[in-house]
C-alpha positions in Angstrom: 2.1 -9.8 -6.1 2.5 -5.9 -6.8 0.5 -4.6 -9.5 1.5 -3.5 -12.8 1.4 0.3 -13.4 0.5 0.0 -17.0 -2.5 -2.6 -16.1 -4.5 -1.1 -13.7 -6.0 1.8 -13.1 -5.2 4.1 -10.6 -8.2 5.2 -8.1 -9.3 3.0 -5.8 -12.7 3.0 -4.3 -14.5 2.0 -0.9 -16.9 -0.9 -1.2 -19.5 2.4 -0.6 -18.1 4.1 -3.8 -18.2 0.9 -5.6 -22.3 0.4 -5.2 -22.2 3.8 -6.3 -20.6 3.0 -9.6 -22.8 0.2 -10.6 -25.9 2.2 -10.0 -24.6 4.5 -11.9 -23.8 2.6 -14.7 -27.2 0.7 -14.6 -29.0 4.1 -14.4 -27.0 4.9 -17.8 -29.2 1.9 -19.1 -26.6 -1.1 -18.7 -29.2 -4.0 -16.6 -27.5 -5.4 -13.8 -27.6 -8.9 -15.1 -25.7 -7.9 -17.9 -22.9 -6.5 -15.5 -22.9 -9.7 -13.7 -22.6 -11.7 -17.5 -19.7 -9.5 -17.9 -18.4 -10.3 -14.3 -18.8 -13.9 -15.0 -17.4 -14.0 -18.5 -14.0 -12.1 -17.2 -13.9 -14.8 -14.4 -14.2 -17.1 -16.5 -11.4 -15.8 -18.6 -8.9 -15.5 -16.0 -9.6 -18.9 -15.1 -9.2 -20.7 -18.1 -5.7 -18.2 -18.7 -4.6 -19.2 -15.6 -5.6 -22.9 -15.3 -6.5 -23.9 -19.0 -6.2 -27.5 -18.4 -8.0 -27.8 -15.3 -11.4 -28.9 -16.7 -13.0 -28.8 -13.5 -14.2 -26.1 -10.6 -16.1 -26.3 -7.8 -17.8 -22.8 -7.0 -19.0 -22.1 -3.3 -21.6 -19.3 -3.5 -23.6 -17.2 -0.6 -26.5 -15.7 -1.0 -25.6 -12.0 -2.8 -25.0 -10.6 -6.1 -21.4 -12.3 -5.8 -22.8 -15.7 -5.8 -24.7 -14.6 -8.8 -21.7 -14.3 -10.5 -20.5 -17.4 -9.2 -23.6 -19.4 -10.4 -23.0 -17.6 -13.7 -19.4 -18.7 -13.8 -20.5 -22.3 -13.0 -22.8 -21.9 -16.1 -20.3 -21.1 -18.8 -17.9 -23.4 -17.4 -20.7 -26.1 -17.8 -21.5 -24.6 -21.1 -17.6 -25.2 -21.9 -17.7 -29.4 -21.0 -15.7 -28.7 -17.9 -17.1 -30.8 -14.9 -18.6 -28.4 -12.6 -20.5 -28.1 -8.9 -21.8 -26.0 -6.9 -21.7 -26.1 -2.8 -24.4 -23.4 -1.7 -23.9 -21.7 1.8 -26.7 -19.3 0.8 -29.9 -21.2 0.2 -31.0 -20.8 -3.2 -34.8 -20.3 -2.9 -33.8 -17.4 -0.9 -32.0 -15.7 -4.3 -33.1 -12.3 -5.2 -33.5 -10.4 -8.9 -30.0 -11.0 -10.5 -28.7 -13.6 -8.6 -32.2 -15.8 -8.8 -31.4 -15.1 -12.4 -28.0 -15.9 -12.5 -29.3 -19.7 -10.3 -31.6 -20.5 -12.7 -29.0 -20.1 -15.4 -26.9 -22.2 -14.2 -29.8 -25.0 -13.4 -31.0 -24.9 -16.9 -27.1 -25.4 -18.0 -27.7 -28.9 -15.8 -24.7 -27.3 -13.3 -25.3 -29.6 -10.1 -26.2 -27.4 -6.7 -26.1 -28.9 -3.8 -26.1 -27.6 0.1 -22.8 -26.7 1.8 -22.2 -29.2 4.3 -18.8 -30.0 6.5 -17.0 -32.6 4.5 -18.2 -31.8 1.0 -16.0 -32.7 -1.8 -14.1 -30.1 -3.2 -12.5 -30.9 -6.4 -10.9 -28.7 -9.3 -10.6 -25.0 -9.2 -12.4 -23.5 -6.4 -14.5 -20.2 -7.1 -14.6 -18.0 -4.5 -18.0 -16.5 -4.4 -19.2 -16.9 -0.8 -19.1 -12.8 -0.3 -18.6 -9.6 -1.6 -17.0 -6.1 -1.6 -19.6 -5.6 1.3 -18.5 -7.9 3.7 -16.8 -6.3 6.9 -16.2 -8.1 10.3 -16.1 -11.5 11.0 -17.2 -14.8 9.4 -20.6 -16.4 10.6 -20.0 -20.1 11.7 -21.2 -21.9 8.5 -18.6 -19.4 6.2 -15.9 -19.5 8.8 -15.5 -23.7 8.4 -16.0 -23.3 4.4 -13.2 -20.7 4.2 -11.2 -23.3 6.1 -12.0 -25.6 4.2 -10.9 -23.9 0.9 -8.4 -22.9 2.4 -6.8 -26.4 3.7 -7.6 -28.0 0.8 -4.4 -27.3 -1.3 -6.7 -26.7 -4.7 -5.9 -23.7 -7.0 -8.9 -21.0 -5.9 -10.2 -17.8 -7.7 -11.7 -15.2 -5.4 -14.6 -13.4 -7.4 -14.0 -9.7 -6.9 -12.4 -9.9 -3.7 -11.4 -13.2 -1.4 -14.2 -13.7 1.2 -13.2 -12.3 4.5 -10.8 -9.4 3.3 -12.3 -6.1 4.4 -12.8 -4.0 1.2 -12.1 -0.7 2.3 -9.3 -1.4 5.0 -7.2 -4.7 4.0 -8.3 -6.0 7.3 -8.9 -9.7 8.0 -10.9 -10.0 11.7 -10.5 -14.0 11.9 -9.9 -15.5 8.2 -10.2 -15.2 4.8 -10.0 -17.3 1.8 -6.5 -17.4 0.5 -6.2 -16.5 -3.4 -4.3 -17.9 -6.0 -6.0 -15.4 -8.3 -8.7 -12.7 -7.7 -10.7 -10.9 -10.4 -12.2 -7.8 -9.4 -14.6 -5.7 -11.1 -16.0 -2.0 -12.1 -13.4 -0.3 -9.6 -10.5 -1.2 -7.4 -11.1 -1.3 -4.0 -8.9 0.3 -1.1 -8.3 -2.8 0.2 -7.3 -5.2 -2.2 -3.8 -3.3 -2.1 -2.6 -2.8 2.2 -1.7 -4.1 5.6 -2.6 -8.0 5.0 -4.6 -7.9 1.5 -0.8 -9.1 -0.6 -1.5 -12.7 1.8 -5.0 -13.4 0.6 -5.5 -11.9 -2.8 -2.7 -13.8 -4.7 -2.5 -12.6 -8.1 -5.0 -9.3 -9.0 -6.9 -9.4 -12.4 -8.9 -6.6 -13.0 -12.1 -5.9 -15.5 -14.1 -2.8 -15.7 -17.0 -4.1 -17.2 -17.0 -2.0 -20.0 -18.0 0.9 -17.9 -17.4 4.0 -19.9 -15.0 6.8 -18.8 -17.5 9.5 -18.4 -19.1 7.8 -15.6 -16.2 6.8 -13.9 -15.2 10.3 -14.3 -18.7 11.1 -12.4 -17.6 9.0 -9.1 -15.7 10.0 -6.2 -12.7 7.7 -5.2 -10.9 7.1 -1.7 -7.6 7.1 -2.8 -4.9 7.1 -6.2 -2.6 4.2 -6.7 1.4 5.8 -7.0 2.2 4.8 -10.2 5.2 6.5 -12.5 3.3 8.2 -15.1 1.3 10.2 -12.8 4.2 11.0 -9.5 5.6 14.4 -9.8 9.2 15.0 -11.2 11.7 16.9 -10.5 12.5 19.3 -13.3 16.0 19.0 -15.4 18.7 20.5 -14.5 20.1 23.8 -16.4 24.1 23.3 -17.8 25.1 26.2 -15.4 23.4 24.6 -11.8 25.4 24.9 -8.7 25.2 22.3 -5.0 23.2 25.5 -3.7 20.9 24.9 -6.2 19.4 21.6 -4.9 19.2 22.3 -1.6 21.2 21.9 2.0 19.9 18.8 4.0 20.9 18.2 7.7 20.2 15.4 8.7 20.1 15.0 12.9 20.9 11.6 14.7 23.0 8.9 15.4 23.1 8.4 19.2 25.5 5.8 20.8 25.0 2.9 19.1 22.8 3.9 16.2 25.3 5.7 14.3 24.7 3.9 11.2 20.8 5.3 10.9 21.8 8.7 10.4 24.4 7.7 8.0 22.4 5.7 5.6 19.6 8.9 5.8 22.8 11.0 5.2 24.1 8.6 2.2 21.1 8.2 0.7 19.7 12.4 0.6 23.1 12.7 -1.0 22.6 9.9 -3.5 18.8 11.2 -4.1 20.2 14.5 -5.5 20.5 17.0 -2.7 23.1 19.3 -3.0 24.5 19.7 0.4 24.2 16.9 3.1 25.5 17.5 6.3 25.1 15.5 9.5 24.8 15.7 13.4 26.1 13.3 15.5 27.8 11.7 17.9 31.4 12.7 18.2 32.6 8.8 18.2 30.8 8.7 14.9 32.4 11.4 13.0 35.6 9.3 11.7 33.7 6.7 10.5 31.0 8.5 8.8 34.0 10.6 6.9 35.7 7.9 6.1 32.4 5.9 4.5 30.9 9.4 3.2 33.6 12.1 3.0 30.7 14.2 0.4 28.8 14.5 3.7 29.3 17.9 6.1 29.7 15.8 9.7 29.5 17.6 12.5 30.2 16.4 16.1 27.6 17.8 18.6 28.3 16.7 22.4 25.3 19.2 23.4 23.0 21.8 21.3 25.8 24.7 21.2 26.2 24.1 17.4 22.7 22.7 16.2 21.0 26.6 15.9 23.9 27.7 13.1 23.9 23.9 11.4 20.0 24.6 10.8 20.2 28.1 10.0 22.4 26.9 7.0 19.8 24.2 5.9 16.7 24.1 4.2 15.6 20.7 5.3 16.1 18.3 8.0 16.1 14.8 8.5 15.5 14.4 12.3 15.4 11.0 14.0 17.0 8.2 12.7 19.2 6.5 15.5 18.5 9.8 18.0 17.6 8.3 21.2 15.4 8.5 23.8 18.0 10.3 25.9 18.6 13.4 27.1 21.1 14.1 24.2 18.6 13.2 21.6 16.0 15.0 23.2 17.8 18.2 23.7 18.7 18.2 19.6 15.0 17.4 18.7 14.2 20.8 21.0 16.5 22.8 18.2 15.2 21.3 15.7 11.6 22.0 16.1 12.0 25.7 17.0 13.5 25.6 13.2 11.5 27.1 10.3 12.8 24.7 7.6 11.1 21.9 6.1 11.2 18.8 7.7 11.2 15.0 8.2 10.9 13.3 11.4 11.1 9.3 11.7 12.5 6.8 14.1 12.9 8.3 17.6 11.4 12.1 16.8 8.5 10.4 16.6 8.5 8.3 19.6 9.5 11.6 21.6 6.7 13.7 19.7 4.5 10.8 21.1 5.6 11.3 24.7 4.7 14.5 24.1 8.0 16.0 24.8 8.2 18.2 22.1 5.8 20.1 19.8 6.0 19.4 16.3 7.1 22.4 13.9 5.2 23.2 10.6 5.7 22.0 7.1 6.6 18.5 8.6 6.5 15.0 6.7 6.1 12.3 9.3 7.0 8.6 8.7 5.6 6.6 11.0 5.6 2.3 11.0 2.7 1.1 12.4 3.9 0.5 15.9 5.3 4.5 15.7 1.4 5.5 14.7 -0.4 3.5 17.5 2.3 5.6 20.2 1.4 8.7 18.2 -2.7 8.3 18.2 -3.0 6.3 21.9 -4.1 3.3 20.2 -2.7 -0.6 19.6 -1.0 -1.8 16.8 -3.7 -3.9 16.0 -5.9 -0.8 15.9 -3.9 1.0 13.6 -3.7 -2.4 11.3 -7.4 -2.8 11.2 -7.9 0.2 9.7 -4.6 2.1 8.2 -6.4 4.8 5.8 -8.2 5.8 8.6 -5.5 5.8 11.0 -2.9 7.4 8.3 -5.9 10.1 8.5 -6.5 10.9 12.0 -2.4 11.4 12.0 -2.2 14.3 9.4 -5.2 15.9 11.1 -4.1 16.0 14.6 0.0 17.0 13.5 -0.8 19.1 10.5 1.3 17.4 8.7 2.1 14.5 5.9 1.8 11.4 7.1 3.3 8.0 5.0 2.2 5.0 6.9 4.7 2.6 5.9 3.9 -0.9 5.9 3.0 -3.3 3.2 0.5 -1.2 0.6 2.4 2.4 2.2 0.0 5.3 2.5 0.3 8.6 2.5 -2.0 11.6 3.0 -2.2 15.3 3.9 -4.3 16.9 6.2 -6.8 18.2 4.1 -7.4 14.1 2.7 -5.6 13.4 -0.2 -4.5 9.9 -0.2 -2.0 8.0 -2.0 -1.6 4.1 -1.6 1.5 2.5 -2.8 1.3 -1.4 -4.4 5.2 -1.1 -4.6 7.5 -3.2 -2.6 8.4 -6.7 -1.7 8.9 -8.8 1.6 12.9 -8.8 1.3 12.1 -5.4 2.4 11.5 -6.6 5.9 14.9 -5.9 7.5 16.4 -2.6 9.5 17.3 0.5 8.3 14.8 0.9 4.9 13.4 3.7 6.7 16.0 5.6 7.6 16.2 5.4 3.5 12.9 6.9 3.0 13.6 9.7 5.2 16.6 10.9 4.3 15.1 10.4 0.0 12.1 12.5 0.9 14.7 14.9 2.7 16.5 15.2 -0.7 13.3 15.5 -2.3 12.4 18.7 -0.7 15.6 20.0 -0.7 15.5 20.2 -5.0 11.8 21.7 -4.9 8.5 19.3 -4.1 6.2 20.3 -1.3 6.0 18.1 1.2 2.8 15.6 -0.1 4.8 15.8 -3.8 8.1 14.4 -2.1 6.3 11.8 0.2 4.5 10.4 -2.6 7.7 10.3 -5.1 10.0 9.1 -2.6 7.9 5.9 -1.4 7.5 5.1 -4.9 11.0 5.0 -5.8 11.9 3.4 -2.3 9.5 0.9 -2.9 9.9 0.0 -6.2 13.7 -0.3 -5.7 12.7 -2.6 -2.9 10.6 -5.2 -5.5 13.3 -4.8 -8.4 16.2 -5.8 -5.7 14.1 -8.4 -3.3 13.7 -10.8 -6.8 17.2 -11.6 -5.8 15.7 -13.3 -2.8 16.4 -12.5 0.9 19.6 -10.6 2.8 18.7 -7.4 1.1 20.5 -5.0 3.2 19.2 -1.0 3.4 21.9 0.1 1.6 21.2 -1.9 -1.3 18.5 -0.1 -2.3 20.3 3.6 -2.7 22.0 2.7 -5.9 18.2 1.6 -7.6 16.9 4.3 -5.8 19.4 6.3 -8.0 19.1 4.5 -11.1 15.2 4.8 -10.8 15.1 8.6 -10.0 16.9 9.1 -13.6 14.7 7.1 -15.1 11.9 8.7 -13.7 13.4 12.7 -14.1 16.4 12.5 -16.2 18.8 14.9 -14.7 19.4 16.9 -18.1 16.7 17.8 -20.5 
């Protein structure tokens, strides 16, 4: 499920960063049994919160630090009358320093260890420590068929730190993973728990520091910040005395035969979003409908370019793609509009031309690509782009220039020079056409009243997003549309309009 803003904190780490962060806090004079106590005492705490009446687990541990925790887990419960086993993939006598420690805790607690083995019972709540924030690639034989197990065996299961299988620093699962109920993860939150497949395996996210104290934290570097309200960018309040040219002029380009209705929801919703001016470039056939849904919006026929150079001289920002084509009339507008000098944001089609390498992208750019968009855009597969989206969501603002928001389940986005910004936002209602012609036309509006392009991107998945989870609770048939009213609502929430 999404996280809660006021829970969690908001930099997320690479399992890298994370090693980095426990030696640092054992070199501050904390032992590393004592972090994995701690790590097993919030486990336990979770567990008992979220399955109090259970009164039995079954932990599976491997053979690292995270089946220490597990053993410790296994101790406590023990410790607690709960009936409790063990099923070791990692052999025991091969333990080393904590998590030898850790197995003989839970021995002398009289917890019962035995050798995995295909059709070992499982009974209770299962405890997920077969591997760690280390892992990456895929499962060796012997974990593959306990995953599957776990997984198939319709008992509640806590993943310790994160669910075996799940890459931490990508969200990438190579074959399978162990699917979650609940996972507890510890010192710092990885990339990973939070895009592309991670919201199927890591169920519900619990997280526990481990009393690591803020200086240090302070002293590590991070991968990437969590968009959260209290720390997105706002738009400042408006004076008594402001004016439409005051907020900007946004022109949004698009709406080829047939696609009429992308431009007009990026048109309805920059208007909605605050912009002060909207006009739109279209198709001729879609200029009486668009005036009679959205008669505040400037439309403007255009059979060929002739009236596209004055329509972006007028504007400080356009929204360029949504339902342009492939065709020679999409292509010949796109050819205006990058030979502008306003701020811009290309989705849809101008990026699928800008892939063919049709047309050359201008400066200042925000670029929205889905997943599918940013494989034609770097020369790669889909499933490329999936396996690893910070890094692909990087190599695209490098080799543009530009802003880059990955959309997707767990949305990046990130500048050229690094900065990344996940979002944990959203909801699967959102799966449906025309959300992103919604985005583009909000972070349109968003530059037009005044953020830079990485300040608008970052606001205006937020808002999209989180309008997306507030409205899909109503179930599915959530229509694009839907979402520019909460889009509204949220934005005034989140910048009153007046002081």
């Amino acid at each position: 499920m999404p996280a809660d803003d006021t829970l969690l904190p908001l930099p997320l780490y690479s399992a890298a960063q994370v090693r980095e962060l426990d030696v640092r806090l054992i070199a501050a004079g904390t032992p590393g049994f004592e972090l994995m106590q701690r790590a097993a005492h919030a486990t336990w705490r979770a567990l008992r919160r979220r399955w109090p009446q259970a009164g039995e687990i079954t932990v599976l541990a491997g053979s690292g630090n995270n089946a220490g925790d597990g053993y410790l887990v296994a101790e406590l419960a023990r410790k607690a009358g709960w009936a409790v086993s063990v099923l070791a993939l990692g052999a025991p006598d091969q333990l080393r320093g904590d998590a030898a420690t850790a197995h003989a805790a839970a021995l002398a607690a009289g917890v019962r260890v035995e050798a995995w083995h295909d059709g070992a019972e499982l009974r209770g709540v299962l405890v997920d420590a077969l591997l760690g924030a280390g892992f990456q690639g895929e499962l060796r034989p012997a974990y593959a068929t306990a995953v599957e197990a776990i997984n198939a065996s319709g008992l509640p299961v806590l993943a310790v730190d994160i669910p075996s299988g799940l890459c931490a620093n990508t969200g990438h699962v190579a074959d399978l993973a162990v699917r979650a109920d609940l996972t507890v993860s510890f010192i710092g939150l990885k990339v990973g728990l939070f895009t592309g497949v991670a919201a199927d395996w890591v169920g519900d996210l619990v997280f526990d520091d481990l009393q690591a104290g803020p200086s240090i934290v302070a002293q590590q570097a991070f991968s990437a910040l969590r968009l959260a309200d209290a720390a997105l960018p706002r738009l400042a309040p408006r004076a008594r005395s402001a004016h439409k040219g005051s907020f900007g002029h946004v022109l949004v380009i698009g709406g080829d035969r047939g696609f009429g209705g992308a431009a007009l929801l990026a048109a309805e919703s920059a208007l909605r979003a605050g912009a002060g001016l909207v006009s739109l470039a279209t198709r001729p056939e879609h200029v009486a409908a668009s005036l009679a849904r959205l008669p505040e919006v400037m439309c403007v026929a255009c059979e060929s370019t002739y009236q596209l150079p004055t329509l972006c001289q007028r504007a400080d920002v356009l929204v360029v793609g949504p339902g342009l084509g492939l065709q020679p009339w999409g292509r010949s507008l796109i050819s205006v509009a990058a030979a502008s000098a306003c701020a811009q944001v290309w989705d849809a089609d101008a990026l699928n031309l800008l892939a063919a390498g049709q047309i050359e992208l201008p400066a200042d750019c925000v670029l929205t690509p889905h997943p599918g968009e940013a494989a034609r855009l770097l020369g790669r597969s889909t499933a490329e782009v999936q396996a690893d989206r910070p890094a692909a969501a990087l190599a695209l603002a490098q080799k543009y220039q530009a802003v880059v928001v990955l959309k997707g389940a767990g949305s990046l986005v990130v500048s050229a020079d690094g900065h990344l910004r996940l979002c944990d936002q959203g909801h699967p209602a959102m799966a449906t056409a025309g959300l992103g012609d919604v985005l583009a036309g909000l972070i349109g509006a968003l530059r037009g009243q005044g953020l830079e392009a990485f300040e608008a991107a970052c606001l205006g998945v937020w808002l999209h997003a989180s309008a997306g989870q507030q409205l899909g609770e109503l179930g599915r048939g959530l229509a694009a549309s839907d979402l520019i009213p909460t889009i509204r609502q949220l934005l005034q929430e989140h910048a009153p309009c007046l002081q």
